[in-house]
C-alpha positions as CSV (number, residue, x, y, z in Angstrom):
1,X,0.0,0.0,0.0
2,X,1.5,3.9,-1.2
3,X,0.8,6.9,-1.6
4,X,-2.7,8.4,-0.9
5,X,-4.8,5.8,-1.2
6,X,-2.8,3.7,1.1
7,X,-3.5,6.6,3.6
8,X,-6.9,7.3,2.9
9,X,-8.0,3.5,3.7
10,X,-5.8,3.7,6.9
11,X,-8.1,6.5,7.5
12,X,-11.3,5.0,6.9
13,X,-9.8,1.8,8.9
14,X,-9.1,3.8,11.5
15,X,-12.6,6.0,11.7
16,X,-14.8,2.7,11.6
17,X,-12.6,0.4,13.9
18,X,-10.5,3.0,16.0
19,X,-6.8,0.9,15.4
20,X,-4.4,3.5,16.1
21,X,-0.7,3.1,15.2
22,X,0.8,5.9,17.1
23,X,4.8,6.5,18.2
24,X,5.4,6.5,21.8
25,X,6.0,9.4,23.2
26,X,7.7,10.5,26.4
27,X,5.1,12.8,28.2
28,X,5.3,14.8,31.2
29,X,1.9,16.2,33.2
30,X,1.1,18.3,35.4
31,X,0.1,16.9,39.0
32,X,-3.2,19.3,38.8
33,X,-3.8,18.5,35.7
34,X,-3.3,15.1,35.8
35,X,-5.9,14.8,39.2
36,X,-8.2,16.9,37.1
37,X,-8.4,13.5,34.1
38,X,-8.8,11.0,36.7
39,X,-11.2,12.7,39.0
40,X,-14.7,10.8,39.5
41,X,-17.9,12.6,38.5
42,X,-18.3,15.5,41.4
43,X,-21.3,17.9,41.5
44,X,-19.3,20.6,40.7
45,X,-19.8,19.3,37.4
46,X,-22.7,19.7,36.9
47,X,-22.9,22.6,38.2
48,X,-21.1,23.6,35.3
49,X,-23.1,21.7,32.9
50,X,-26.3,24.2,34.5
51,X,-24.3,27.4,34.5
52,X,-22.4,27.1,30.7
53,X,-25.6,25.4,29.9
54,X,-27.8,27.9,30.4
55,X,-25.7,30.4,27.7
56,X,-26.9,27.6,25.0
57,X,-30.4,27.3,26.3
58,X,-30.5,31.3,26.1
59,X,-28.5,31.2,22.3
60,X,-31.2,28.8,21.4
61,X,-34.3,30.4,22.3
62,X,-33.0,33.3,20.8
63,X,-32.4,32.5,18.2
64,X,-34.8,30.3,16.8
65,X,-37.7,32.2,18.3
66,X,-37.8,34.6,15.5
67,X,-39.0,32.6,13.0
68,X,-41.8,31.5,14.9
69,X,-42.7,35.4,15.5
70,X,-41.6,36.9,12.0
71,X,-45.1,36.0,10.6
72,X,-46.5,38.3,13.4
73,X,-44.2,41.2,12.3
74,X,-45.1,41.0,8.9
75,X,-49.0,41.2,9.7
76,X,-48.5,43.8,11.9
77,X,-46.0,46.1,10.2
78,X,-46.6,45.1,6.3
79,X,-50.2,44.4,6.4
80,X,-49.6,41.2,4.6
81,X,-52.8,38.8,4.8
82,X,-50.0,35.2,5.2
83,X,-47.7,37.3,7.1
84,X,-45.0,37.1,5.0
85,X,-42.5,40.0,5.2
86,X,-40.9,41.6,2.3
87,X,-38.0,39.6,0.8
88,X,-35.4,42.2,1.8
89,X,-36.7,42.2,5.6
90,X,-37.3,38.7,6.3
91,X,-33.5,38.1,5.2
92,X,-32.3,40.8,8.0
93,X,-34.6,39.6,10.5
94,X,-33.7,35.7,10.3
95,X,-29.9,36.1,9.6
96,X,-28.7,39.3,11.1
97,X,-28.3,38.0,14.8
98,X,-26.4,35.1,13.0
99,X,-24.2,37.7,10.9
100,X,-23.3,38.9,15.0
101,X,-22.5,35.3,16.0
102,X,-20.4,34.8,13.3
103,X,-17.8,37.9,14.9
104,X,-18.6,37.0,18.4
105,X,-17.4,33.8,18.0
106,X,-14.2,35.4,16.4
107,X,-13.6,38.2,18.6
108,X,-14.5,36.6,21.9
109,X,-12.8,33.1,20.7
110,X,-9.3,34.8,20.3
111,X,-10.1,37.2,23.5
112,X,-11.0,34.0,25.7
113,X,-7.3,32.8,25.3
114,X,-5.6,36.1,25.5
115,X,-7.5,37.3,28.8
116,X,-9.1,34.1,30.1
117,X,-12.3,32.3,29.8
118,X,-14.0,33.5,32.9
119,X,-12.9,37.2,32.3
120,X,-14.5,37.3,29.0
121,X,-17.7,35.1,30.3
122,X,-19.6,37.7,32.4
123,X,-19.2,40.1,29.4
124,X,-20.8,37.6,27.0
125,X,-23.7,37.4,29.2
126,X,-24.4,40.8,29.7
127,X,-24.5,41.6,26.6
128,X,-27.5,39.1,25.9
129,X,-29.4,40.1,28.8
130,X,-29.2,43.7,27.7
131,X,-29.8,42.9,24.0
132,X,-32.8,40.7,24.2
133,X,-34.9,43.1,26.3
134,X,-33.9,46.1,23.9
135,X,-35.2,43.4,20.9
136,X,-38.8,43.7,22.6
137,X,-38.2,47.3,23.2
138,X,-38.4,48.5,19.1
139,X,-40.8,50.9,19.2
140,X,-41.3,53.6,16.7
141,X,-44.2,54.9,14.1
142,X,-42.7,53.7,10.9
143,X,-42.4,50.0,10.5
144,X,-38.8,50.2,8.9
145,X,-37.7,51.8,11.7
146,X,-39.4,49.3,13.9
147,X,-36.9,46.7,12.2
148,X,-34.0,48.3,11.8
149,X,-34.2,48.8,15.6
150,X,-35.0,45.0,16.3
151,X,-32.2,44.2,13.7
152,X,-29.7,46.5,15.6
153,X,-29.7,45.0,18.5
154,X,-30.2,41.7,17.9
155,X,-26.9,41.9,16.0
156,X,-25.3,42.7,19.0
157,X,-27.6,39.9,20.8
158,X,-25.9,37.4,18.3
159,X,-22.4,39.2,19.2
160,X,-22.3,38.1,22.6
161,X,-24.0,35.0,21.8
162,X,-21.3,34.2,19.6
163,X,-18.9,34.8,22.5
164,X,-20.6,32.0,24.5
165,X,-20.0,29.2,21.7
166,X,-16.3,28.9,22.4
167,X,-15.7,30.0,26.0
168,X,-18.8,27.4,27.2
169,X,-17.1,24.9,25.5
170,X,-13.9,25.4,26.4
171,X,-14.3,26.1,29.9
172,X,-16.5,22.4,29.8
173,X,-13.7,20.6,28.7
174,X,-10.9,22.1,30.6
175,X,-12.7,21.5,33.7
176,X,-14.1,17.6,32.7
177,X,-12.3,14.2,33.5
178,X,-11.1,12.3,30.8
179,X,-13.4,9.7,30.5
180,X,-16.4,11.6,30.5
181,X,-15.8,14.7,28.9
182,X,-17.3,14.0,25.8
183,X,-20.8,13.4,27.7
184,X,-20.5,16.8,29.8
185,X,-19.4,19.1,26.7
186,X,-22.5,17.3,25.3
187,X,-24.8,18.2,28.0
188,X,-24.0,21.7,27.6
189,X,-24.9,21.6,24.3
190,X,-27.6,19.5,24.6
191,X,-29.6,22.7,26.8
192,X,-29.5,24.1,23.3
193,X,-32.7,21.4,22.7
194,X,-34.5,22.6,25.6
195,X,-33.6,26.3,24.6
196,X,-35.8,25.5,21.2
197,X,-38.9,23.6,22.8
198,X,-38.8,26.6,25.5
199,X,-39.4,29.1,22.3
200,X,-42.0,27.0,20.7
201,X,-43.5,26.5,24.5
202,X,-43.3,30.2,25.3
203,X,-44.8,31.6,21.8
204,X,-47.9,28.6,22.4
205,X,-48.9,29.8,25.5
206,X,-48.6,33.5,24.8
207,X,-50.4,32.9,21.8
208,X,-53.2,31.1,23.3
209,X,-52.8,33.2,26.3
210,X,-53.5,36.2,24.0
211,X,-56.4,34.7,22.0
212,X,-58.7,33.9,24.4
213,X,-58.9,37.4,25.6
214,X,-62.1,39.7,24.9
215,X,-59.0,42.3,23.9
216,X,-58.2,40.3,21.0
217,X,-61.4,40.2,19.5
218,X,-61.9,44.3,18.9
219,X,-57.7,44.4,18.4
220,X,-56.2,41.6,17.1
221,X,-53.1,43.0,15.3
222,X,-52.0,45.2,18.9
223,X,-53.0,42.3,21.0
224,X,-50.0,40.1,18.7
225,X,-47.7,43.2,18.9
226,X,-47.8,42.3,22.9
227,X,-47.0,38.7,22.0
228,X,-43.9,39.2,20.0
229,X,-42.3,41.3,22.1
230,X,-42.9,39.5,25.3
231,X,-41.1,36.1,23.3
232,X,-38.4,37.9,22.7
233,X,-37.6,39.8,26.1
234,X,-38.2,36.6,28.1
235,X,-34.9,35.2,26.1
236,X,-33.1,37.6,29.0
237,X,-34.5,35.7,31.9
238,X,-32.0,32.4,31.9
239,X,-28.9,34.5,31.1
240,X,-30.1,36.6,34.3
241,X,-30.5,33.7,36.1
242,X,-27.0,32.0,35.5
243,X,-24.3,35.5,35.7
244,X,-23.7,35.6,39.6
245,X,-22.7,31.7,39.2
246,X,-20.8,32.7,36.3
247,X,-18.7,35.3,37.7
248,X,-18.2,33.0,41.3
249,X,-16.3,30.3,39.0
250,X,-12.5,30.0,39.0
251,X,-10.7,30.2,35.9
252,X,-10.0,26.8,34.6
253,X,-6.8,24.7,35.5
254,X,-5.7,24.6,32.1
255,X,-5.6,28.2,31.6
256,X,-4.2,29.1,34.9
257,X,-1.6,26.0,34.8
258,X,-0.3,26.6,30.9
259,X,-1.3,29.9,29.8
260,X,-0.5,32.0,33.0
261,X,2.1,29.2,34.2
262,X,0.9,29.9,37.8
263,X,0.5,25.8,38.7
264,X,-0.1,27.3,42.9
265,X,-2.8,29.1,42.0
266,X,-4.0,26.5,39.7
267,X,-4.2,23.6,42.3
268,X,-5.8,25.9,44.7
269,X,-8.6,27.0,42.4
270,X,-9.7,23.3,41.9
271,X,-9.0,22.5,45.2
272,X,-11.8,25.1,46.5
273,X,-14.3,23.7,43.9
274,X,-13.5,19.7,43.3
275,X,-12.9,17.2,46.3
276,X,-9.5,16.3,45.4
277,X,-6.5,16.6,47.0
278,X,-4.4,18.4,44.4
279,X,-0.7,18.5,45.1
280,X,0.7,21.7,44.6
281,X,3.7,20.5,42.4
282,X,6.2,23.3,40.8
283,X,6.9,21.6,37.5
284,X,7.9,24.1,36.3
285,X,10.4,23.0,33.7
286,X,7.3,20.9,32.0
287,X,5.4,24.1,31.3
288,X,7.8,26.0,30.1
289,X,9.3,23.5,27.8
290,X,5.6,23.7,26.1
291,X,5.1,24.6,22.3
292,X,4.9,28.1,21.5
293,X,3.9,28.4,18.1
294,X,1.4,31.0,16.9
295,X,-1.9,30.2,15.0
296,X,-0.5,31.8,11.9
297,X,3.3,29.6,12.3
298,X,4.2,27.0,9.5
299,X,4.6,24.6,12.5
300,X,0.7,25.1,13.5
301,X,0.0,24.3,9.7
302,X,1.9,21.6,10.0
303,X,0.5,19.9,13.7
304,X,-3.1,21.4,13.2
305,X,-4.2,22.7,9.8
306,X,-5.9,19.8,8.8
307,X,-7.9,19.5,11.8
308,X,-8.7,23.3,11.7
309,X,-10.1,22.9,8.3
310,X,-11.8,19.7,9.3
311,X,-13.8,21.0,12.0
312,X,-15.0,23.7,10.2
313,X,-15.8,22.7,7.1
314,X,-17.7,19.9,9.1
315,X,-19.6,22.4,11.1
316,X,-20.3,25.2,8.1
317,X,-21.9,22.0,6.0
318,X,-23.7,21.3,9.2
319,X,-25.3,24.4,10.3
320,X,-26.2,24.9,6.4
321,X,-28.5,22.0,6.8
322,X,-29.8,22.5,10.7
323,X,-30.1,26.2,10.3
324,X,-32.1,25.8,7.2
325,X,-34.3,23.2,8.5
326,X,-35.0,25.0,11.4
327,X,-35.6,28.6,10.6
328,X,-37.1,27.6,7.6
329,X,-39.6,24.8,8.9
330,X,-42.7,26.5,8.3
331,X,-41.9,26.8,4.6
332,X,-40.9,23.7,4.2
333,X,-44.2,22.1,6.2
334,X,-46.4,25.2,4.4
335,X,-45.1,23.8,0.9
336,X,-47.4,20.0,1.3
337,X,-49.9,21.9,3.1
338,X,-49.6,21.2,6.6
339,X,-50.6,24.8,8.0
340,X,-53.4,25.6,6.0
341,X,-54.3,28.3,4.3
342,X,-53.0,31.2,6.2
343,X,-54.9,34.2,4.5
344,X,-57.8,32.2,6.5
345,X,-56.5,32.6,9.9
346,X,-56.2,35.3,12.5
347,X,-52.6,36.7,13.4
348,X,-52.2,34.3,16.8
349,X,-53.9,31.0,15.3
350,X,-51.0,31.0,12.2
351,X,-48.2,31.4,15.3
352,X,-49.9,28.7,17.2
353,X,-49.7,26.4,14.6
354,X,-46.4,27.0,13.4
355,X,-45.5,27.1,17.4
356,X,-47.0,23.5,18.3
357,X,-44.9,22.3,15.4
358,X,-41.6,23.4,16.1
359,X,-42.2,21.6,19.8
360,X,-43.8,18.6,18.0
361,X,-40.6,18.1,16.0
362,X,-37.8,19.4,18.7
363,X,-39.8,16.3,21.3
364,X,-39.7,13.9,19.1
365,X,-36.5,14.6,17.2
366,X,-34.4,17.0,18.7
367,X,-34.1,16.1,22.2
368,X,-33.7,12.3,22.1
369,X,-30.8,13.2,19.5
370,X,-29.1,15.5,21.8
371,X,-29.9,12.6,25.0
372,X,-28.5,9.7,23.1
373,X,-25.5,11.5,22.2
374,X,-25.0,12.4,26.0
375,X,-25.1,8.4,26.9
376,X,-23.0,7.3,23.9
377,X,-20.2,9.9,22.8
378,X,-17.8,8.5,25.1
379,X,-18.6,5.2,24.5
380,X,-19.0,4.6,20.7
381,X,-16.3,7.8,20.2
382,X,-17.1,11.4,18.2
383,X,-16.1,10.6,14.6
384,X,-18.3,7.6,14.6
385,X,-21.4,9.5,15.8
386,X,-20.3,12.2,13.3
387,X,-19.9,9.6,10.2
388,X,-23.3,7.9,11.3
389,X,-25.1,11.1,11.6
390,X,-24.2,13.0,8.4
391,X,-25.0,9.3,6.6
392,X,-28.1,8.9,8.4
393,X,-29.7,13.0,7.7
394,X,-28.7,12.1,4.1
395,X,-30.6,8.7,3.4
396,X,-34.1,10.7,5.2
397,X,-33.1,14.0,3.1
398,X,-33.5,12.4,0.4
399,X,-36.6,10.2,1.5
400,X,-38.0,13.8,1.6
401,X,-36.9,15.3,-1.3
402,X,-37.4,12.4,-4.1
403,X,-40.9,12.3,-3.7
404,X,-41.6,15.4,-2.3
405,X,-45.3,15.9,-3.9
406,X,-46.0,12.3,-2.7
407,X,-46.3,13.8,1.1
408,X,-48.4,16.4,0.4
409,X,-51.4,14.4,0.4
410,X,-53.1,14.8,3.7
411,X,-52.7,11.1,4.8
412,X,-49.0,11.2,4.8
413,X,-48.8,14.9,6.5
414,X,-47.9,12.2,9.6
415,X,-45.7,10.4,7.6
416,X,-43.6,13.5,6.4
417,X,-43.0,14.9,10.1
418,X,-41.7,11.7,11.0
419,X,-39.3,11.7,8.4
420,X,-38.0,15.4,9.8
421,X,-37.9,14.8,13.1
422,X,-35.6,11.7,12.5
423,X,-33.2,13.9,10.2
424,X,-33.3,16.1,13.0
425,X,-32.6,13.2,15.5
426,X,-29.9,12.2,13.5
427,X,-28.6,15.4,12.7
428,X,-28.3,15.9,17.0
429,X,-27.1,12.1,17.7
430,X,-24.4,13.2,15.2
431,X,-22.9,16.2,13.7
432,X,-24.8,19.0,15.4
433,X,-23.3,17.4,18.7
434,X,-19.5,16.3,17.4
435,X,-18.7,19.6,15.6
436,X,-19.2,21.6,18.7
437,X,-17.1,18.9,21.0
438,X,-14.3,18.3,18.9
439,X,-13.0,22.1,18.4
440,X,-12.6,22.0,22.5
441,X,-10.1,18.8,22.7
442,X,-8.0,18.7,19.6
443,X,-6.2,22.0,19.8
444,X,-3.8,23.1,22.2
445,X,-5.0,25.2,25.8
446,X,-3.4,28.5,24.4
447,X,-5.3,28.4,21.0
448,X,-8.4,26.2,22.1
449,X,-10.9,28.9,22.5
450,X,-9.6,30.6,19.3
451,X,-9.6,27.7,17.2
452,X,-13.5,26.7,19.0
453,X,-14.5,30.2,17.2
454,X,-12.9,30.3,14.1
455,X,-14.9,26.5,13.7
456,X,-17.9,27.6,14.9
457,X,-18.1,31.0,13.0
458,X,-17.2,28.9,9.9
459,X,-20.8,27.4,11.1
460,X,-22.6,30.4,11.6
461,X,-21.2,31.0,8.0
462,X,-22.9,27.9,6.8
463,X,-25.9,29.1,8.5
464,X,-25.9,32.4,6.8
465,X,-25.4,30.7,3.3
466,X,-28.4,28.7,4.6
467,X,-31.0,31.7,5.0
468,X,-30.0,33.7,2.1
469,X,-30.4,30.2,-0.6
470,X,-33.7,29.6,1.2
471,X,-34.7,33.6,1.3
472,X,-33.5,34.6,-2.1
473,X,-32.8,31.1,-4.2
474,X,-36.2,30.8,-5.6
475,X,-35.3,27.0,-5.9
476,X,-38.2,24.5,-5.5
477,X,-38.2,23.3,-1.8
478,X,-37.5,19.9,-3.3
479,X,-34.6,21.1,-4.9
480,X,-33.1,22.7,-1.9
481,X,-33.6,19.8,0.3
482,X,-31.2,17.7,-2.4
483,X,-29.1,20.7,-2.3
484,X,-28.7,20.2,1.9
485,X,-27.9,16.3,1.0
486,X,-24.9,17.1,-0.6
487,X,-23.8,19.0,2.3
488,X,-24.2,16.1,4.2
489,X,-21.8,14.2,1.9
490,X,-19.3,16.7,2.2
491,X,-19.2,16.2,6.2
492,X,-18.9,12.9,5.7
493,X,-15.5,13.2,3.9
494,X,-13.7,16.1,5.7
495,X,-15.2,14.5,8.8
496,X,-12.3,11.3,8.0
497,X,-9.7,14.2,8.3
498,X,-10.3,14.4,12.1
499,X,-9.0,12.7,14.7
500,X,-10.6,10.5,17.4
501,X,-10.4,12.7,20.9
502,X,-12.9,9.5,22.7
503,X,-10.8,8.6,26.7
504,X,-7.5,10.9,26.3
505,X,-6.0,13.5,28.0
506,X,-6.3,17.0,26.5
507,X,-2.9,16.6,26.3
508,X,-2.5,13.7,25.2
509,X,-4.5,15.0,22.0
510,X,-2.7,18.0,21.3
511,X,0.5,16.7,22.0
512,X,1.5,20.1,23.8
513,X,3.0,18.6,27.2
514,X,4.9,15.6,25.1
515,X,8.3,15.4,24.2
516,X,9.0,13.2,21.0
517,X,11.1,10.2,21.5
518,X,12.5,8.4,18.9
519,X,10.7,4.8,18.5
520,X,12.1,1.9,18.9
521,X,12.8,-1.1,16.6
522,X,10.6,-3.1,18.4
523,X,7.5,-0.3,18.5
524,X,8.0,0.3,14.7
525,X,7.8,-3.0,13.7
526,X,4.5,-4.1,16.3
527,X,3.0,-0.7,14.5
528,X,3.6,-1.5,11.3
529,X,2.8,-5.6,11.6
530,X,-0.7,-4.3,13.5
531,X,-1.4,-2.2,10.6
532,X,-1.1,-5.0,7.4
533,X,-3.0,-7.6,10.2
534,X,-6.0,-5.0,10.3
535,X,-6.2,-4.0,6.9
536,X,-6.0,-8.1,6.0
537,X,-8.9,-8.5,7.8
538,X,-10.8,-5.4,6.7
539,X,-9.5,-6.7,2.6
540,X,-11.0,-10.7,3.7
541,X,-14.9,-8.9,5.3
């Protein structure tokens, strides 16, 4: 076996059996650090899950809410019978707080490894709080300026949720044990689930709230005004609820340990939160002898490009498809005829409907998705849920698309949402759940958080791409939905340029805190003798 091929089935062989031939290496750890991978499950922990959880519940609801509340704008300010807004405005209202995210995750990415993760935390947070009241807060006489106040601030809403993608990751992983870290950096994640089904839940009882009132009947279209506003201020009350716990955490041990190079300070930070006895060790010759090499070095091209380009070509593919499927559900349901004819309905029964939809889908698709990958991703290992995932959302995408007439006949409406929500189950036990874990464990401490944004801002990207195709495209739904199976089938191959992070020290992964050591004989040949056994047996299945 030569050349690229030869690598490229290692790769594969690898992915889908997890043999590893790897040089030995002679590492040195940090006592802290080292307590920190074998601690057992504390409830400190999650206590973190909650507290950088609650950032992704808040991202969520923010962000998805909109769509489920856009109709009402354009009923209210446009006059339009559906409630469709003009073409121009319905672009800036679903995909300007993801144009904030997209330099949030930048900015706050780079600034979370320069000044530290829980430094940069409170400000994140802040920032949503103040943002997502100021969203409700739009008022004016003119409708345009109405939106252009709702898009300014929730630009800056998506800026400081942007900031919370990398930092809640990062600080999640750098605070986990080694064995279960995958499952805790999922749990945070996974609150971004409950942050959707808390939208649809909030906008449903508003709604209904609303439309049983003797109010609504003589002023329908200012009754819904209250409505929209209310959904989107309310997005302030979790952040609210999390910010002293926020600003009472310690920075991590990581960042303390290797960044600052203060190991004293480091031990006694986990020592005050964790029920270990950390031994205050001065290594400090292992923390100096550390890489060094910038993001923009030759020898970070070298150790990490591939990865970087990996994870976010993985993640801009993804959020392309979850994005669209999720801020554009209505039109996608609307197009076989599931909601109706909307001309027919008043202003609160349309955002009903399209509300007990969205929480139809996120209960039976969404959350088991995000659960499943909780209870597995240390178990199976990332790269296998991601290949799986990617596979799976493209097999139902296309069960969607092909036919795509066939399920608008009103006996198969059921059939159709099944077929979503399992694209969407898929799409959470898989991708949606690996390209957010990966970024925080493959890169080294000093450029984690940095690397974390510039992959998840390549996502956001994804997601932009996603609104504008589906906003301005004027491509048959069918058509797009073929259109998001090919993204899929690009994850899958720049997925096989990852590696697998599943059981390993941080720093084990990066290789940051090793020191090479030339293998022996003996090594080389057990490596390479491993290697022609498991691709003999992979040729003879």
């Amino acid at each position: 076996l030569h050349g690229a091929g030869s690598a490229m089935l290692y790769r594969v062989l690898d992915a889908v059996t997890s043999v590893k031939c790897e040089t030995r290496r002679a590492r040195k750890q940090i006592k802290v650090l080292e307590a920190l991978d074998v601690a057992g499950t504390q409830l400190y922990h999650f206590t973190t899950i909650v507290i950088a959880g609650m950032g992704f519940f808040t991202d969520a609801y923010d962000l998805f809410s909109v769509s489920l509340i856009a109709d009402l704008l354009g009923r209210i300010y446009y006059h339009s019978a559906d409630g469709r807004l003009p073409g121009n405005v319905a672009g800036a209202v679903s995909g300007v707080a993801l144009c904030g995210t997209v330099l949030g995750q930048l900015f706050f990415g780079w600034l979370g490894d320069r000044m530290g993760r829980k430094l940069i935390y409170g400000v994140t947070l802040k920032l949503m709080v103040v943002c997502s009241l100021a969203s409700g807060l739009s008022f004016h006489n003119k409708p345009e300026c109405v939106v252009a106040t709702l898009c300014f601030f929730r630009f800056w809403l998506g800026f400081g949720i942007g900031g919370d993608y990398p930092l809640s990751a990062t600080i999640m992983s750098e605070y986990a044990n080694k064995r279960t870290r995958g499952a805790f950096i999922a749990a945070v994640f996974a609150m971004q689930g409950l942050g959707n089904l808390a939208a649809g839940a909030v906008v449903l009882v508003l709604s209904a709230s609303f439309k049983n009132t003797a109010a609504y009947d003589t002023d329908q279209l200012g009754q819904a005004d209250y409505v929209w506003r209310i959904v989107l201020m309310l997005g302030a009350v979790p952040a609210l609820l999390t910010y002293y716990w926020r600003m009472k955490m310690p920075e991590t041990a990581r960042y303390t340990a290797l960044i600052t190079k203060n190991l004293k300070l480091a031990a006694s930070d986990m020592a005050a939160v964790l029920n270990i006895d950390f031994v205050s060790d001065m290594d400090a010759e292992a923390v100096v002898k550390q890489d060094e090499f910038g993001l923009f070095s030759m020898e970070f091209l070298h150790k990490h490009g591939r990865q970087l380009l990996g994870t976010t070509v993985c993640w801009f593919v993804l959020d392309v498809v979850f994005y669209s499927l999720n801020l554009f559900m209505k039109d996608i349901f609307n197009g076989i005829g599931w909601f109706g004819d909307a001309a027919e309905m008043s202003p609160l029964e349309q955002t009903y409907k399209i509300a007990r939809t969205q929480a139809i889908i996120v209960v039976g698709g969404s959350l088991p998705g995000y659960f499943l990958t909780v209870l597995f991703v240390d178990r199976i290992g990332r790269i296998k849920i991601q290949l799986m995932g990617f596979t799976m959302m493209t097999i139902f995408m296309i069960g969607l698309a092909a036919p795509y007439k066939f399920w608008s006949k009103p006996n198969m409406h059921a059939g159709f949402a099944i077929m979503y929500a399992l694209i969407l189950f898929f799409s959470n036990f898989g991708p949606n759940s690996t390209t957010f874990i990966l970024p925080t464990e493959i890169f080294p401490t000093r450029l984690r958080s940095t690397c974390n944004g510039i992959s998840a801002a390549g996502g956001k990207c994804g997601a932009i791409i996603g609104v504008l195709w589906f906003q301005y495209s004027h491509t048959s739904i069918r058509s797009s939905l073929l259109l998001l199976a090919g993204c899929n089938l690009v994850g899958v191959m720049f997925t096989l340029a990852l590696p697998e992070s599943k059981g390993m020290s941080l720093e084990d992964i990066t290789g940051e805190m090793e020191e090479e050591s030339e293998p022996s004989q003996e090594s080389a040949t057990i490596a390479e003798v491993e290697f022609i056994h498991s691709v003999e047996v992979f040729v003879q299945c």
